[in-house]
Structures are given as structure tokens and as C-alpha cells.
C-alpha positions as a Markdown table, in Angstrom:
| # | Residue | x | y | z |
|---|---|---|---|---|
| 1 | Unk | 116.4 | 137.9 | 283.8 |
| 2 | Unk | 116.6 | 134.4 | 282.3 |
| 3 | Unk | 113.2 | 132.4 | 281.4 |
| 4 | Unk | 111.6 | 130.0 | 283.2 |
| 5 | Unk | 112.0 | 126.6 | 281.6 |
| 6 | Unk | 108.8 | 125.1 | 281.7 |
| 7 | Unk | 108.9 | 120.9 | 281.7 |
| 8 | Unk | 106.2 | 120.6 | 279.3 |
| 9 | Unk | 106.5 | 119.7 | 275.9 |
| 10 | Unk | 103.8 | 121.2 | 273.1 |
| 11 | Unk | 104.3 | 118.2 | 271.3 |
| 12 | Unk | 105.0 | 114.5 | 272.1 |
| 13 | Unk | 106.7 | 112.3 | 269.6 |
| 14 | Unk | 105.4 | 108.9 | 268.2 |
| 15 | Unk | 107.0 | 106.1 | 265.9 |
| 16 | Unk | 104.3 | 105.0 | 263.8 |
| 17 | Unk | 104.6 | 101.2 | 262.1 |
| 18 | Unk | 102.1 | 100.5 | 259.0 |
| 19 | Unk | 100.5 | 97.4 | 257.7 |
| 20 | Unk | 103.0 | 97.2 | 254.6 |
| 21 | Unk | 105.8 | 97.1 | 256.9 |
| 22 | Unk | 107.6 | 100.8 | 256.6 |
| 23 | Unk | 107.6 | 102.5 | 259.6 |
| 24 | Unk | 107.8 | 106.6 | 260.4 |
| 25 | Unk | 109.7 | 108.3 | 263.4 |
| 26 | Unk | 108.6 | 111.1 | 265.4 |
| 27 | Unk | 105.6 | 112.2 | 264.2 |
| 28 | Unk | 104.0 | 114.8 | 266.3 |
| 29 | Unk | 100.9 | 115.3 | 267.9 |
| 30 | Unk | 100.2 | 118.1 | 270.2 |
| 31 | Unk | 100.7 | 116.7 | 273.9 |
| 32 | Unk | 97.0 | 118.1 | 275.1 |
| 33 | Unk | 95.6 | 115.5 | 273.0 |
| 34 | Unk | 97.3 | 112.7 | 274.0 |
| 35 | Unk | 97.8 | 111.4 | 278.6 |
| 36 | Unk | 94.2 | 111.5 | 279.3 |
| 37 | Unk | 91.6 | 108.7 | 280.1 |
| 38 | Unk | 92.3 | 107.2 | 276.9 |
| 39 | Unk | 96.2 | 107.5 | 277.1 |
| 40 | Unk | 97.8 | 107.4 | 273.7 |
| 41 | Unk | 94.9 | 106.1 | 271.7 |
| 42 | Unk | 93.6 | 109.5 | 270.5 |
| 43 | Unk | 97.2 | 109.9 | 268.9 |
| 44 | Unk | 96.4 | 107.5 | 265.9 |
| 45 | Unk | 93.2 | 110.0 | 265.1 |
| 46 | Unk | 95.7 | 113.3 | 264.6 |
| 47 | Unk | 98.2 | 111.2 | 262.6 |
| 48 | Unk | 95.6 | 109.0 | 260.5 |
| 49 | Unk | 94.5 | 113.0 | 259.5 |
| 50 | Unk | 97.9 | 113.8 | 259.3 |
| 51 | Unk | 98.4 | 111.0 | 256.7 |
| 52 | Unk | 95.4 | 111.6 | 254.8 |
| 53 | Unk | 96.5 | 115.1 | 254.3 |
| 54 | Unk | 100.0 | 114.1 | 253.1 |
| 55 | Unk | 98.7 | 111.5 | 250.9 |
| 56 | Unk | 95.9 | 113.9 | 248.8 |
| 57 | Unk | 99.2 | 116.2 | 248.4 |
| 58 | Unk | 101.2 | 113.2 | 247.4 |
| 59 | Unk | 98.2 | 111.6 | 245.1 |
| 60 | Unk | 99.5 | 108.0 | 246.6 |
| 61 | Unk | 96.6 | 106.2 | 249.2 |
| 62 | Unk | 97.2 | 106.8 | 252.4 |
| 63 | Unk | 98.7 | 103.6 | 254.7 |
| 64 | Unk | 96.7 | 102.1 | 257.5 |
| 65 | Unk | 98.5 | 102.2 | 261.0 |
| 66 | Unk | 99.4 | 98.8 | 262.5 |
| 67 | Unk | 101.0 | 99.9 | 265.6 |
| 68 | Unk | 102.2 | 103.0 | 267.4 |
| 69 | Unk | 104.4 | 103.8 | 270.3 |
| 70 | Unk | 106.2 | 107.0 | 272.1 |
| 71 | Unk | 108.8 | 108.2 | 270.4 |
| 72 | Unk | 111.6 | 106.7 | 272.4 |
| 73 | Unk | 109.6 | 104.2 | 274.5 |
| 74 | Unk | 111.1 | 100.6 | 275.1 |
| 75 | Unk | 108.5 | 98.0 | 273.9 |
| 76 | Unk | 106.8 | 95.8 | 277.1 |
């Protein structure tokens, strides 16, 4: 018998801009975080962690986040 596809992704995928300019595609954040009251705003916590993490491995300060948007997503 074949699987049922389910139309749910575990992860949703975010381009992330940062105040020096460089910019970083598809970072992902696990989709029960993200499409409730607060939309896509509790996505910049997970990847701001995310970056501090990489940046104590890396030994470089982390960047601050100027903008993000869905991986994706046309800009309004």
C-alpha cells in the first residue's frame, strides 16, 4: 500500500536579510512555531538562537536581523 502524502511541511523556509547587508536563504524553523496569532514573528526568535549558536562555533559576533520573509514569498 503506498503512503499517505500528508500537505504539511515540518519545516517552513525563511530568507533572512541582516543589518550589514548579506542576506541568508532558507533557513528553517519548524512550522508549529510559526502561522499562529503572531504570524511569522516568532520565526526571528528560533533563527536569532540559531545564529547565536553558529556564531559561538564560529568565534565571529553574531549579525542582527533587519528583515525576514518566507522562503519564496513575493515582497508587498
Amino acid at each position: 500500500m503506498a503512503k499517505k502524502q500528508t500537505s504539511k511541511s515540518e519545516f517552513v523556509l525563511f530568507d533572512v536579510t541582516y543589518e550589514d547587508g548579506s542576506r541568508r536563504s532558507n533557513r528553517r524553523v519548524p512550522s508549529d512555531v510559526v502561522g499562529g496569532l503572531d504570524g511569522d514573528e516568532p520565526a526571528r526568535s528560533v533563527i536569532e538562537a540559531q545564529d547565536r549558536e553558529i556564531a559561538e562555533k564560529s568565534g565571529q559576533p553574531p549579525l542582527r536581523i533587519k528583515s525576514l520573509q518566507r522562503a519564496g514569498a513575493t515582497k508587498k
